[in-house]
N, C-alpha and C positions, 0 to 999 in steps of 0.2 A: 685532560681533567681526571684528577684521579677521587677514587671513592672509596668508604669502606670496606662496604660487601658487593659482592656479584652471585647471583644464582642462576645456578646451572640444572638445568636437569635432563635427562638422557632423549626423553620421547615427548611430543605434544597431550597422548595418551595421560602422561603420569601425572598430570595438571589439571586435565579435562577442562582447559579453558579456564577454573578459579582463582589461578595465580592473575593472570590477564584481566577479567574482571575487577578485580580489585587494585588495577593499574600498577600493580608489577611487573616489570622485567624480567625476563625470563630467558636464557641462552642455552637454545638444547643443541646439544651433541648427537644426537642420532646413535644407534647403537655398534655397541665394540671397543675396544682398546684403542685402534687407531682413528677413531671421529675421536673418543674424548680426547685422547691426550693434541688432535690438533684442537679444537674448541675452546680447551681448558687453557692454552696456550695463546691463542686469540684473543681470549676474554680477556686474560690477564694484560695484557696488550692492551686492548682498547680502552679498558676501562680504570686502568691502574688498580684495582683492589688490593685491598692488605689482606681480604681473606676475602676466598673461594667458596661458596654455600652448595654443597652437593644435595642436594635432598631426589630422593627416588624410590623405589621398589626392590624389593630382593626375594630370593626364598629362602627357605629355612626347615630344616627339621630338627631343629635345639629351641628356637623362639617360636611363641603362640603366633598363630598368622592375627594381624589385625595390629603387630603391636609394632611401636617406633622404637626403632634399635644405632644408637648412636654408635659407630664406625671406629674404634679407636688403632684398628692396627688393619693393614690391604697385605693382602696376598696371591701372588700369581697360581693359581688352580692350574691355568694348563701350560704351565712354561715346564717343559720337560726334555731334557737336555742327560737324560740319565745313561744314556748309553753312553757317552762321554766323560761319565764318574763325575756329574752335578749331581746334586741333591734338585727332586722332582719341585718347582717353583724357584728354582735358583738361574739368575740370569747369568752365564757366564760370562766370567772379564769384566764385570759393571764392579769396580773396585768402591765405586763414588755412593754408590748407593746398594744396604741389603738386601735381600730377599723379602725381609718385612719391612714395609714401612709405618709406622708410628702417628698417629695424630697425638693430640692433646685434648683432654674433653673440655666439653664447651657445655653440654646440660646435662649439668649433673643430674637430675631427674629421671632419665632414661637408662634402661638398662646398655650395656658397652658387648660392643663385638666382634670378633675376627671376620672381615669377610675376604672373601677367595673370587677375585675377579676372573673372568677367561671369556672367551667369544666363542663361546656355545650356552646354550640354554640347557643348564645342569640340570639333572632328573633323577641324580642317583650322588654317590657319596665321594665328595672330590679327592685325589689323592693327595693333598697337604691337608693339613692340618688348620681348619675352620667352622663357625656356628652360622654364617649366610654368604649367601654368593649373591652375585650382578654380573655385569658383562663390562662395567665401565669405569668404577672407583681406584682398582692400583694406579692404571693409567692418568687420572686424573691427580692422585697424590703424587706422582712421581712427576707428573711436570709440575706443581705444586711446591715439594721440596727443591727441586732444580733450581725455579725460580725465589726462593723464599719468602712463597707465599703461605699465610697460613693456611689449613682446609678444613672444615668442618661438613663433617658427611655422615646424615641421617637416610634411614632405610625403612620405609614401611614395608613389613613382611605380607605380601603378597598370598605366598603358597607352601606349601614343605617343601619342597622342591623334588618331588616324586613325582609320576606317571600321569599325574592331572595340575602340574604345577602350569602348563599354558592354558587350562580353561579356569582353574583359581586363579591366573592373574588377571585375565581381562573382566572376570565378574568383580575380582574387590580395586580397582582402577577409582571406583568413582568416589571408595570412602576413604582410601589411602590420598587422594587429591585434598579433601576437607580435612583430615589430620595432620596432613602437612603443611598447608594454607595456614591453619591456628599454631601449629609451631611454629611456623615462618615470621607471623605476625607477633609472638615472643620474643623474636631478635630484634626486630625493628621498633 
């Protein structure tokens, strides 16, 4: 049975249960490059969608924390492959697919942004060139593109991503949960 949308999101946290209450569906991927990209692959699988709904948390020291930042291009943060003469977020031998990969905007409303996925919780200033990081969006865009599925991926800024961006995400969880819930409820 296939559908339009599917929504993914990384943690049970990043919902706090609102998405659920309001009898949405919800497919989280647990944290990292390799839960999303298997989940994202999954979903797409079971559920046929023609586009993938990322909605989650990020941090940031370019955007105000509190604010929704639509995703337009992913970037691998810790793919570094440079002793080997890559450029630092360059996969090598992946001919199929860039270094960046591209969405296309979907709300126009929202400010657009680079972010720099990798499976560390950033604290400091990643070395490619981005304005928010996660642990799980390249991953998910790139099974995304593979499969030709579309992806739309929104980020509520959490933290700056400096030395208190783990005690800033878990205090704003619960109003990044209701900003995202009334965006969500914009699509549908």
């Amino acid at each position: 049975m296939s559908q339009e949308f599917a929504l993914m999101m990384a943690l049970p946290n990043e919902s706090k249960g609102l998405f659920e209450q309001a009898g949405i569906e919800v497919h989280y991927s647990g944290i990292g490059k390799v839960n999303a990209a298997f989940k994202a692959f999954e979903v797409i699988q079971k559920t046929g969608c023609k586009v993938l709904l990322n909605l989650g948390t990020a941090g940031s020291s370019h955007f105000d924390a509190h604010a929704l930042v639509e995703v337009t291009q992913f970037v691998q943060r810790d793919m570094d492959v440079s002793p080997l003469g890559f450029a630092v977020g360059v996969t090598p031998m992946d001919d199929d697919h860039p270094a960046e990969i591209r969405l296309d905007s979907y709300f126009q409303h929202l400010p657009q942004g680079i972010c720099g996925t990798g499976d560390s919780f950033e604290i400091g200033q990643p070395k490619v060139p981005c304005n928010l990081v996660d642990m799980e969006g390249y991953a998910i865009a790139k099974v995304c593109k593979k499969l030709g599925v579309r992806l739309v991926s929104v980020k509520y800024i959490t933290d700056g991503a400096n030395e208190t961006a783990h005690l800033d995400w878990e205090e704003n969880l619960l109003l990044g949960a209701r900003k995202l819930l009334e965006l969500y409820q914009m699509v549908k």
